[in-house]
C-alpha positions in Angstrom: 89.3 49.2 -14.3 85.6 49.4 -14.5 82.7 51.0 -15.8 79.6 51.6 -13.7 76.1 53.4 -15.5 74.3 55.7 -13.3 72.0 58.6 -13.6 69.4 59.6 -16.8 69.9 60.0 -20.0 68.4 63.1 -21.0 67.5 62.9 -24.8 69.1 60.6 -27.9 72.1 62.8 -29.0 73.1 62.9 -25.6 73.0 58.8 -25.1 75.3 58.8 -28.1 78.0 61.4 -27.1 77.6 59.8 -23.8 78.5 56.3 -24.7 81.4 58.0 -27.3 83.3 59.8 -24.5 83.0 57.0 -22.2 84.5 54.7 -25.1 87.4 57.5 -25.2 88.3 57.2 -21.9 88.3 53.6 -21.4 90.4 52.8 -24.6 93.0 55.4 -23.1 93.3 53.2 -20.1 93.2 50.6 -21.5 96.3 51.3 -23.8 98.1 52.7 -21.2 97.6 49.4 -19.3 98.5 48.0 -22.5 101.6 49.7 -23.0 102.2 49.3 -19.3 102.2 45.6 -19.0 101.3 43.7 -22.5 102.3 45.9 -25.5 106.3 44.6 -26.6 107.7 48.1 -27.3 111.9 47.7 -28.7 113.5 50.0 -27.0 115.5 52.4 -29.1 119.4 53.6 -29.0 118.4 57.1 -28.7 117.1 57.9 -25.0 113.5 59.1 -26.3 111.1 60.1 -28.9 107.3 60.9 -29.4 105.0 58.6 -31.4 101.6 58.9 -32.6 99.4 55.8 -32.0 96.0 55.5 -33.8 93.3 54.0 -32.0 89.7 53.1 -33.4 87.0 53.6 -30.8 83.3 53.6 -32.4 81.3 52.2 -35.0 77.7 52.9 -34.0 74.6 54.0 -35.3 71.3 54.4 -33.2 68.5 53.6 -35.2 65.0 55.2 -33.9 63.9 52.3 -31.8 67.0 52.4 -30.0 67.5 55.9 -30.0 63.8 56.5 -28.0 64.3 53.4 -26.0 67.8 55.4 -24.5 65.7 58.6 -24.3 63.5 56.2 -21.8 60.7 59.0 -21.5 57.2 58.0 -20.2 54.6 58.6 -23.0 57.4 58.2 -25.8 57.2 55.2 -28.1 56.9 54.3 -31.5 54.0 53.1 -33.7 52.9 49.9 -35.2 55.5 51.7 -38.2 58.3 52.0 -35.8 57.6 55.9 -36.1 58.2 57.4 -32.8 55.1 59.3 -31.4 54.2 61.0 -28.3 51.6 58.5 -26.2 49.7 58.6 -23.4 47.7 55.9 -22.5 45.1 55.8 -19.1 42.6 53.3 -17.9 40.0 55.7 -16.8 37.8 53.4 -15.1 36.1 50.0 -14.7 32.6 50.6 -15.1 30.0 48.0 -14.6 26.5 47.1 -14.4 26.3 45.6 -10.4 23.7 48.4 -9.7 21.1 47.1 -11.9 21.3 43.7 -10.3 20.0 44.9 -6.9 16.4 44.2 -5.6 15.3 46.9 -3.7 14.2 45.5 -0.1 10.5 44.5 -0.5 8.1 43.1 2.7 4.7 41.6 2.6 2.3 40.0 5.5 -0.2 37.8 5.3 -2.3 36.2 8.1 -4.8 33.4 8.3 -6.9 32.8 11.1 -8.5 29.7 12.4 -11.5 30.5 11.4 -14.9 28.2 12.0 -13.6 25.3 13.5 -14.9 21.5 13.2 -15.3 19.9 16.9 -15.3 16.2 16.7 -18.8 14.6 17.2 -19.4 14.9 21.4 -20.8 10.9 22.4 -24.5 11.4 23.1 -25.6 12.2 25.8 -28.9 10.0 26.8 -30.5 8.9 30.1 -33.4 6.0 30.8 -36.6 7.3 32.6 -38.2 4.9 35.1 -41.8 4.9 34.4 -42.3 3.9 37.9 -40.5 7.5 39.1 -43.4 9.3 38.2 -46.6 8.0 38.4 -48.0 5.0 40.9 -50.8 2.5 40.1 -54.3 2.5 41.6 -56.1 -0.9 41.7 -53.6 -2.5 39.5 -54.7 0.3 36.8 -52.7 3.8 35.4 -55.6 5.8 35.8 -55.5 9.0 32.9 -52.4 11.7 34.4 -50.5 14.3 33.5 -46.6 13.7 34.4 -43.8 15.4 34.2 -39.9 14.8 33.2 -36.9 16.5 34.5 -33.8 14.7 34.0 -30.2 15.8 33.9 -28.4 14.6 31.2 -24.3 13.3 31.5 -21.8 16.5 30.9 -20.1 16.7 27.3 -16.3 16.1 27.6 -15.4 16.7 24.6 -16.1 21.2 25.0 -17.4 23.3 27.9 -18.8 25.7 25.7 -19.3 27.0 21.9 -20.0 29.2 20.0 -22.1 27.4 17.3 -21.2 28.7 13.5 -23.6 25.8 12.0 -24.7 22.4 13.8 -27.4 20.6 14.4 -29.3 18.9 17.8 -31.0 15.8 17.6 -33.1 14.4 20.7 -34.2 11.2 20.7 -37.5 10.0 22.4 -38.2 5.9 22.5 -41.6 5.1 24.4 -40.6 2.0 26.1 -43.4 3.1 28.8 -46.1 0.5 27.5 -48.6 3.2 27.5 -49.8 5.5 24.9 -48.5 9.0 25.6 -51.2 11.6 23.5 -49.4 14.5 24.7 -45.6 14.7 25.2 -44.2 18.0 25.3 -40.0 18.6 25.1 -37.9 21.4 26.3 -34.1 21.3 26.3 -32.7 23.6 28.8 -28.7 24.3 28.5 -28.1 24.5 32.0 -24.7 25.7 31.5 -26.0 28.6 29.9 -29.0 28.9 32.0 -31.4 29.0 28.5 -34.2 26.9 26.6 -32.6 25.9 23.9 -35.6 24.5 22.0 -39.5 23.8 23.0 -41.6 21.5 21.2 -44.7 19.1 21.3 -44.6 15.4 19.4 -47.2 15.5 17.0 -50.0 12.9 18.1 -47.6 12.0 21.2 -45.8 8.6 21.4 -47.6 5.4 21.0 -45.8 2.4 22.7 -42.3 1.7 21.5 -43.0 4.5 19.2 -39.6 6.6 18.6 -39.6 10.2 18.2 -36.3 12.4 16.6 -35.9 15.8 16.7 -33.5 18.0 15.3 -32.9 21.5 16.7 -30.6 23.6 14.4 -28.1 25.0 17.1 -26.4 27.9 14.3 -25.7 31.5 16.0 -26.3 30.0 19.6 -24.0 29.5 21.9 -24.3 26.5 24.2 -22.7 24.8 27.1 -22.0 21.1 27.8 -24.6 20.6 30.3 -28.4 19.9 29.5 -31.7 19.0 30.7 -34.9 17.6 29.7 -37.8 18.5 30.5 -41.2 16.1 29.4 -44.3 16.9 29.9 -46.9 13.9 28.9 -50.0 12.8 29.3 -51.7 9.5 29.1 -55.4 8.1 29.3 -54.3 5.2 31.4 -54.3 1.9 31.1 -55.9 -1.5 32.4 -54.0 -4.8 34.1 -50.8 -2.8 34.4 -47.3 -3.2 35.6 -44.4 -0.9 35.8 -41.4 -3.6 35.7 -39.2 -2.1 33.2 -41.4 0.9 31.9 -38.9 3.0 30.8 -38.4 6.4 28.5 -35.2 6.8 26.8 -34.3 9.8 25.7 -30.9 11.2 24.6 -29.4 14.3 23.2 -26.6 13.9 20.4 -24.3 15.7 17.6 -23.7 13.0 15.2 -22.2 16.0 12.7 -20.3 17.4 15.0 -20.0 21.1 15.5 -18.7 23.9 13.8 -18.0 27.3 15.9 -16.5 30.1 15.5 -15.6 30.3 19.6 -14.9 27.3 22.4 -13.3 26.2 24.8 -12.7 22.2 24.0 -10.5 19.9 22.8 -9.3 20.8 19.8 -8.6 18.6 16.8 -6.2 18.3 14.0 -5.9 21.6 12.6 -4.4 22.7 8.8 -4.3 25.9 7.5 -2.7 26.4 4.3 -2.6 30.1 2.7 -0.2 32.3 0.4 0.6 35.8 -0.4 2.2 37.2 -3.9 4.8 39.6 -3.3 5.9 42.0 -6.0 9.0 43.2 -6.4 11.2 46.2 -8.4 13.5 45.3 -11.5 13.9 47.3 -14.3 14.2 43.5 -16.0 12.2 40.7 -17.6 13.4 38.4 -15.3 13.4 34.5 -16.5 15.8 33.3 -14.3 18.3 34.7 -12.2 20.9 33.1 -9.6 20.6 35.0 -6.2 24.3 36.1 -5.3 23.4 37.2 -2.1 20.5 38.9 0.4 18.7 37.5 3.1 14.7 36.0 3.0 13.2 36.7 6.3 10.2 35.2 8.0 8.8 36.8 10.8 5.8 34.4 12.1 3.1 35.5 15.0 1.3 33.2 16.6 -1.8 34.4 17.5 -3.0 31.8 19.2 -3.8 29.8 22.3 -2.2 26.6 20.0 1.3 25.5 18.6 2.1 26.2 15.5 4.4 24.1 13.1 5.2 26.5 10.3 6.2 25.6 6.5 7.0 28.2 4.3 7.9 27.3 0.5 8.5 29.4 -2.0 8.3 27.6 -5.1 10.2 30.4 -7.9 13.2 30.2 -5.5 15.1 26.7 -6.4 17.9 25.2 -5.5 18.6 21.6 -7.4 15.0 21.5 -8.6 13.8 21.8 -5.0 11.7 24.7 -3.9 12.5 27.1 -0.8 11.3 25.4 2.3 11.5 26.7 6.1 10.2 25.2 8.9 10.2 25.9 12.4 8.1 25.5 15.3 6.0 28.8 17.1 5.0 27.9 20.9 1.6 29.5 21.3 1.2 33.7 21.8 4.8 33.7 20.9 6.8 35.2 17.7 9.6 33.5 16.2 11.9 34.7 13.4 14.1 32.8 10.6 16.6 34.1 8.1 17.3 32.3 5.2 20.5 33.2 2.7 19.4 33.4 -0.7 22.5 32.7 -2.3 22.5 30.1 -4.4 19.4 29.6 -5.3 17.6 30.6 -8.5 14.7 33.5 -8.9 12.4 31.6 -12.0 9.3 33.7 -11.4 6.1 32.8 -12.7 4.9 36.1 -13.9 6.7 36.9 -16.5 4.7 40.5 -16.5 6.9 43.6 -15.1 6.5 44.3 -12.1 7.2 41.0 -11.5 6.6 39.0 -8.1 7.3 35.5 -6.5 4.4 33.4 -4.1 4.9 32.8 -0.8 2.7 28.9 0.2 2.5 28.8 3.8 1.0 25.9 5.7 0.3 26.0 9.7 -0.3 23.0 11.0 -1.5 22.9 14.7 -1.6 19.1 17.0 -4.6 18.3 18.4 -5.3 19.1 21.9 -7.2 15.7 23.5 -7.2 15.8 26.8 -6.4 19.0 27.3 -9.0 21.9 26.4 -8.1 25.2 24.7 -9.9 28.2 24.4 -9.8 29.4 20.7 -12.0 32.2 18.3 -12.4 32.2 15.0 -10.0 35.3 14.8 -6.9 33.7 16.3 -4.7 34.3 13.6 -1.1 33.1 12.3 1.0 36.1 10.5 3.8 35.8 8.6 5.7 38.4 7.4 8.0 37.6 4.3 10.7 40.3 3.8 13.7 40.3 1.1 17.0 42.2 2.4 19.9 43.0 0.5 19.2 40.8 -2.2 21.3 41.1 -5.1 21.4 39.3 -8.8 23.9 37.3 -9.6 23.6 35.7 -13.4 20.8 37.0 -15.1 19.0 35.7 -18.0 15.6 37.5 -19.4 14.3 40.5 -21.6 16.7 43.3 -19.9 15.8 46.8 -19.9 18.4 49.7 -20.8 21.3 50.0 -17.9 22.6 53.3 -18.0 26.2 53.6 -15.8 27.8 57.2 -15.0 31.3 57.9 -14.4 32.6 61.6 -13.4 35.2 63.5 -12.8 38.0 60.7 -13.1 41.4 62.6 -13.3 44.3 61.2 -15.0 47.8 63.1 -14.4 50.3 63.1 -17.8 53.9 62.8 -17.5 54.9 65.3 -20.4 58.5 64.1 -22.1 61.6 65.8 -20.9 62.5 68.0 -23.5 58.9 68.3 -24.8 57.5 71.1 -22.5 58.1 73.7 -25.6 57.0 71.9 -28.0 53.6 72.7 -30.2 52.3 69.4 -31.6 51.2 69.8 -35.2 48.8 66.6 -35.3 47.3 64.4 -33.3 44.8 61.9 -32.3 42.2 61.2 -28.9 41.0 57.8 -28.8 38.3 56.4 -26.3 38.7 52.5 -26.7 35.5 51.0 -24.5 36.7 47.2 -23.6 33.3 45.5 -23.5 32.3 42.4 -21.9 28.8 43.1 -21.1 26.3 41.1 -23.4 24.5 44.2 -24.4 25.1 46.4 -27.0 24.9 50.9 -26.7 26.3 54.3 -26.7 28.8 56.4 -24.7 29.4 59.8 -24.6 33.0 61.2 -22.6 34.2 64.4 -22.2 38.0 65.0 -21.9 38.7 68.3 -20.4 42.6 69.2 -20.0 44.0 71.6 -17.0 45.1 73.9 -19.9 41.4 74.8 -20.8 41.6 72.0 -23.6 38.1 70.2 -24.4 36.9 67.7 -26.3 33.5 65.3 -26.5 33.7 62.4 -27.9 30.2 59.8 -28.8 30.6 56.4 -30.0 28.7 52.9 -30.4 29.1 49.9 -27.8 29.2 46.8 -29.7 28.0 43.9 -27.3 30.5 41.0 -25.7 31.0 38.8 -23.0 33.1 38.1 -20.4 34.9 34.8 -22.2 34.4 37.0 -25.3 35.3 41.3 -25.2 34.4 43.6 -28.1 36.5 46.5 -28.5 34.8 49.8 -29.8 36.8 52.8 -30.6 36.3 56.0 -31.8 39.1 58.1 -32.9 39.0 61.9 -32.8 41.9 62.8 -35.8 41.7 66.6 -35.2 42.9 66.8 -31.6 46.3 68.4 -31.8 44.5 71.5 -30.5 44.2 69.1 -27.0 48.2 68.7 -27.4 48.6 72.6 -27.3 49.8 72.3 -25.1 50.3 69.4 -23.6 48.0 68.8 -20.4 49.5 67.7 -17.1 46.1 66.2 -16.2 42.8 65.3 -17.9 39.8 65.1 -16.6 37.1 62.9 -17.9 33.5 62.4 -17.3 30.4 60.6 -19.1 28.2 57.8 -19.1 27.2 54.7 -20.7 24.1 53.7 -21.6 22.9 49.9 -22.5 20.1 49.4 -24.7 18.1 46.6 -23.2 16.3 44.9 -26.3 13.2 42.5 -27.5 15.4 39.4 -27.0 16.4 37.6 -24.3 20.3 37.7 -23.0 22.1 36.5 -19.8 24.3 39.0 -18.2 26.0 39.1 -15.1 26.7 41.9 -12.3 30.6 41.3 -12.8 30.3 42.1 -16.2 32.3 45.2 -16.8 33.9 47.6 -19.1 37.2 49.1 -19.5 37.0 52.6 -20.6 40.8 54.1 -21.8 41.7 57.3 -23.2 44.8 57.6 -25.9 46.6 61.0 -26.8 48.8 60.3 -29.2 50.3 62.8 -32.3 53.9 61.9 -34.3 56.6 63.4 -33.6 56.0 66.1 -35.8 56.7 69.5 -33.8 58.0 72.5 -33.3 61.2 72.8 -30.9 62.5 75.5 -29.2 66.3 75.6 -28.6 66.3 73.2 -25.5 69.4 71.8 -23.2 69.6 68.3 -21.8 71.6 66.9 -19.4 72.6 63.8 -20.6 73.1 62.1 -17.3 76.6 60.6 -16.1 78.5 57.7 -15.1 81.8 57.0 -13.9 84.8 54.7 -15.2 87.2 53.6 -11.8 90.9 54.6 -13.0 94.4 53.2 -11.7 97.1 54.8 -13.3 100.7 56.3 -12.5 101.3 59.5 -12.1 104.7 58.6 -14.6 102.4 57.5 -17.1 100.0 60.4 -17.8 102.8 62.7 -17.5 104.3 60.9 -20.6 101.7 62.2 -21.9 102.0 64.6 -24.2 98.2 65.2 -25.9 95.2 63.3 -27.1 92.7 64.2 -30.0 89.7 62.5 -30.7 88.3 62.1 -34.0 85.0 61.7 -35.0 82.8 61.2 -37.6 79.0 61.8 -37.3 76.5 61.1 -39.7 73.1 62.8 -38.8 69.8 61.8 -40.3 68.1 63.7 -37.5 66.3 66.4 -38.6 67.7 68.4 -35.6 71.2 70.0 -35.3 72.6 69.3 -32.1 75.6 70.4 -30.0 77.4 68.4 -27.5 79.9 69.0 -24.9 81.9 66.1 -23.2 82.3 67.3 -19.3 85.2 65.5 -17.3 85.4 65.4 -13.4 86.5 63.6 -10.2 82.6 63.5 -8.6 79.3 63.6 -9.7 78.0 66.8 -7.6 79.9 69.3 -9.6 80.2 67.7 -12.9 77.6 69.8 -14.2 78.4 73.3 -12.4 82.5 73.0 -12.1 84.1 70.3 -14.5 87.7 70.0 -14.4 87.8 69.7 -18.3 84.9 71.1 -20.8 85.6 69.6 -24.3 83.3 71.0 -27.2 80.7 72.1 -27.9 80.1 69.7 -31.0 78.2 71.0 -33.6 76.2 68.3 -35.7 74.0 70.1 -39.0 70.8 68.2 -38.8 70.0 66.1 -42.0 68.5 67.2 -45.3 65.1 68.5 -44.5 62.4 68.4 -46.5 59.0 70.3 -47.4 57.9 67.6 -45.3 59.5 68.1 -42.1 61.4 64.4 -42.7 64.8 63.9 -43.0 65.6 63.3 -46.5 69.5 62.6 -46.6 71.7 62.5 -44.1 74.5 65.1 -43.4 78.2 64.2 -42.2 80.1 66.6 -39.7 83.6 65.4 -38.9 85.6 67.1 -36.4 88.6 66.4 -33.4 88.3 67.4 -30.4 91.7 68.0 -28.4 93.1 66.9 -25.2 96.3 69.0 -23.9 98.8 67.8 -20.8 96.7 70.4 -19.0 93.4 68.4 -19.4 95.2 65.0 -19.5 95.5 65.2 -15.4 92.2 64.5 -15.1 93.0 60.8 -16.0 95.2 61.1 -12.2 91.8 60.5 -10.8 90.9 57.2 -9.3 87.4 58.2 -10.6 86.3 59.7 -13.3 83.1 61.2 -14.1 81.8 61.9 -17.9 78.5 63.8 -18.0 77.2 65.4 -21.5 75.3 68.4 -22.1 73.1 68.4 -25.1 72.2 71.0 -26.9 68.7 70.7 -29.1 69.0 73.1 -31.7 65.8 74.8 -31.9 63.6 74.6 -35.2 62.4 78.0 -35.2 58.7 78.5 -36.9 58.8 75.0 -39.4 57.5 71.7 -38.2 60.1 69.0 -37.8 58.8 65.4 -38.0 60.7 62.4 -36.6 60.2 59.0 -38.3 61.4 55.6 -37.9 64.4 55.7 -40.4 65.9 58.6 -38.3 69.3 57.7 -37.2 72.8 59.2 -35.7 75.7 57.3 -36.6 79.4 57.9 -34.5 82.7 56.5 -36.5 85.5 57.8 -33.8 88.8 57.0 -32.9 91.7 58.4 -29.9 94.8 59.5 -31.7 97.6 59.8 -28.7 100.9 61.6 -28.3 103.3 59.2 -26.3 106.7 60.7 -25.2 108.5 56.9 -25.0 111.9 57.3 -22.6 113.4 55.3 -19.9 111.4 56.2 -17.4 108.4 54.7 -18.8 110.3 51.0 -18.2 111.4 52.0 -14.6 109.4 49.5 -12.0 
């Protein structure tokens, strides 16, 4: 024979009746097995007689803990005094600070151009006039003449044209002619251009080997790489002359080079460095912060005839001490585009000023172009656009401004007590317990609004934690048994949170959170209506003879109960042979029981405890039910109601069952029989 537990228990007097009558009907099983097989019984002489036999069945008394942890109702329990108490408890929400750690997408270009560019001296260009080219003698003799020049000089290499932002010309005239020229006369002619660059007349002319420089100051022209001279001179003559090697030489030169805004040459070396400040939003001081995400993207143009080697560092974003640094290569007229993750690295700005902003150094370096010629202005420019995406904060450690968080309309559903949904609650408590771990202290403010119409607003202080360290703050509403009246089958709560940034500095970090939770709690100190339970069922599997039960003859049950509930309660065992109509059609009703509740107080508590005895009886009638193989016991449980007075239930509240099976057994030979 054994016994299987199924179904609920429906309240504490119920769990107790329940566990008696299961007790009953084991222990007569078990001594009819017991008389059965074991039990030594001397036959008598006579062939029968009847004989009580007294059998002790319970002991027990269900202290308060044990009582509510049979009840098993959600949002029953006890208190730190063992007290039991009605309890809800709901995490309304996680709330953190992540939104505040977001750097709104910011974008800034800057361009640099090339600008006046420095054109590496061009070799001088110079040619050697043959005296004899231009005048003949007469009787040995250079008789007085006027002569004139016109030589082409070699074509520059280095540029075919420019536009000349400053430089200077020099011509050089050495009289190697042997004769005293009084008048020499120089024009420069750009032939490339088709211009006179410059006209002018030596002072006093050229005596022999005499050397004339001239500089012509070439700034705002533009020339070409082709030029000619043209001389004019004049001479007196000269006696007992030969022209063997009577030369002019004259050459036209750069020495300082040239610096235009326009040309088409070879172009040299170039650097140009440059930088741009971008701000960006944060309602923060920032002194450091560690990127946990978002993208940096450079955009770069090149807007010019040249390649471009681009490096891009941004100093305030470090990683291991070393600054941000892209590089990439931009073929000429041609846009290129990198993205670089920021996570990682560390924000230390410079400017500690809100708005604060970071520095973008750029440097484009461009190869020089010898041989090859390019054609490049002044206004050829490189762009580069530096954009933030998506970037959010990660650890953050400066002067931090107030973070205010919102949370609305978070519903929490109650689970109201069986046996509770007349009851009036007579005190009672709302607690809002804020779990911080955000290293910042402030304020909330929740209201807690039930479906019944109930409402309530609670404000409190945030004391300031950290993750490795949480600060509870509660505040405690003690006059919130209104809210329990009655009990709500939902709440719904909505509020903020707001975070006083201060004067000093504090790291926090975006997954630094807060665990708001809401506690309705009141004693068990109520008014209750007259309510049934049904006290759930099991079953007990039976195996005995027909012969037995009808020997028979009746069964009482005794029992003892000592009440220190301040309820009365009435109890009725049901016996069955299923579960589905155990409740609506028992095969045997025993009861009701009637237990007085304890000595009440003014108090509502149970001052002493009150003892009911009584038997319940068991004819041959209701002794067939033990011919079923299974046997069902369900109880119903009466609550006694407690009219208009306040009943409180405290943690030395107990119910005590002493009971015992007293059986009639008709002993004859048939009982023996195999």
């Amino acid at each position: 024979m054994g016994t299987k537990k199924r179904g609920q228990e429906r309240g504490a007097g119920g769990t107790a009746l329940s566990v008696i009558s299961h007790i009953v009907c084991a222990v007569i099983v078990i001594f009819l097995f017991l008389t059965m097989t074991q039990c030594t019984i001397k036959k008598p002489e006579a062939p029968s007689w009847q004989t009580p036999l007294v059998i002790p069945l319970a002991n027990k008394t269900w202290d308060m803990p044990e009582l509510i942890e049979k009840i098993d109702q959600e949002n029953l329990g006890l208190d730190s005094l063992g007290n039991p108490v009605f309890i809800y408890e709901g995490v309304l929400d996680t709330i953190t600070i992540e939104n505040s750690f977001a750097i709104p997408d910011v974008s800034r270009t800057a361009a640099e151009s090339l600008g006046v560019i420095s054109l590496d001296p061009p070799n001088p260009a110079g040619v050697s006039i043959q005296l004899s080219d231009y005048i003949a003698l007469v009787g040995g003799a250079v008789p007085p003449i006027s002569f004139d020049i016109v030589e082409s000089l070699p074509v520059l290499s280095e540029f075919t044209e420019a536009s000349v932002y400053r430089g200077t010309e020099i011509i050089t005239i050495d009289n190697d002619f042997g004769l005293t020229l009084d008048t020499v006369i120089v024009t420069l002619f750009d032939i490339g251009r088709d211009t006179i660059l410059s006209t002018y007349a030596i002072p006093g002319g050229l005596e022999p080997a005499e050397v004339s420089v001239h500089a012509i100051d070439l700034a705002g022209r533009v020339i070409s790489n082709q030029f000619q001279l043209n001389i004019h001179c004049h001479t007196q003559g000269a006696l007992s002359f030969s022209l063997a090697n009577r030369v002019l030489g004259a050459s036209v030169g750069m020495p300082d080079g040239l610096e235009v805004t326009a040309a088409t040459a070879q172009i040299p070396g170039l650097t140009r460095t440059f930088s741009e400040i971008v701000p960006f939003e944060s309602d923060h001081e920032i002194h450091s912060a560690v990127m946990d995400g978002g993208n940096l993207i450079l955009d770069v143009a090149n807007n010019t005839p040249l390649e471009v080697a681009m490096t891009i560092v941004l100093p305030e974003f470090q990683m291991g001490a070393l600054p941000l640094t892209a590089s990439l290569i931009v073929p000429a007229e041609e846009n290129r585009q990198v993205s670089v993750p920021l996570a990682g690295y560390t924000l230390v700005p410079g400017d500690q000023v809100v708005p604060q902003s970071f520095v973008v150094n750029m440097s484009a370096g461009f190869d020089p172009t010898a041989p090859e010629l390019a054609t490049v202005t002044a206004e050829n420019n490189v762009a580069v656009t530096a954009a933030l995406r998506d970037v959010t904060l990660g650890e953050v450690d400066g002067m931090l401004a107030s973070v205010e968080t919102e949370f609305t309309d978070i519903r929490e559903d109650i689970t109201i007590p069986q046996g509770c949904e007349g009851v009036t609650f007579q005190k009672g408590t709302l607690t809002i317990i804020i779990d911080n771990g955000i290293n910042l202290p402030g304020s909330f403010s929740a209201t807690i609004t039930g479906n019944a119409g109930q409402n309530r607003t609670l404000d409190g202080e945030v004391a300031a934690g950290t993750a490795e360290n949480r600060v509870i703050s509660t505040v405690v509403d003690t006059g919130a048994a209104v809210f329990l009246d009655p009990i709500p089958e939902y709440i719904t709560v909505s509020g903020s949170a707001v975070f006083a940034g201060g004067q000093v500095s504090t790291t926090i970090h975006p997954s630094d959170f807060l665990v708001a939770s809401v506690i309705l709690c009141s004693p068990l100190e109520v008014i209750v209506d007259s309510t049934v339970i049904d006290g759930g069922w099991e079953y007990t599997d039976l195996d005995v003879d027909t012969a037995v039960v009808e020997n028979l003859v009746a069964a009482r049950f005794h029992a003892r109960l000592t009440n220190r509930l301040p309820l009365g309660i009435a109890a009725e065992i049901l016996l069955g042979p299923d579960s589905t109509s155990l409740y609506t059609a028992p095969q045997v009703r025993l009861g009701p029981m009637v237990m007085s509740p304890g000595l009440v107080g003014p108090d509502g508590r149970v001052m002493e405890a009150v003892v009911t005895e009584l038997v319940l009886s068991m004819d041959s009638t209701q002794l067939q039910v033990l011919k079923n193989d299974t046997l069902w016991i369900g109880e119903l449980i009466t609550l006694l109601g407690s009219g208009d007075k306040p009943l409180s239930l405290t943690a030395t509240d107990s119910l005590t069952i002493t009971g015992w099976l007293e059986v009639d057994v008709n002993i004859n030979d048939n009982l023996w029989e195999d």
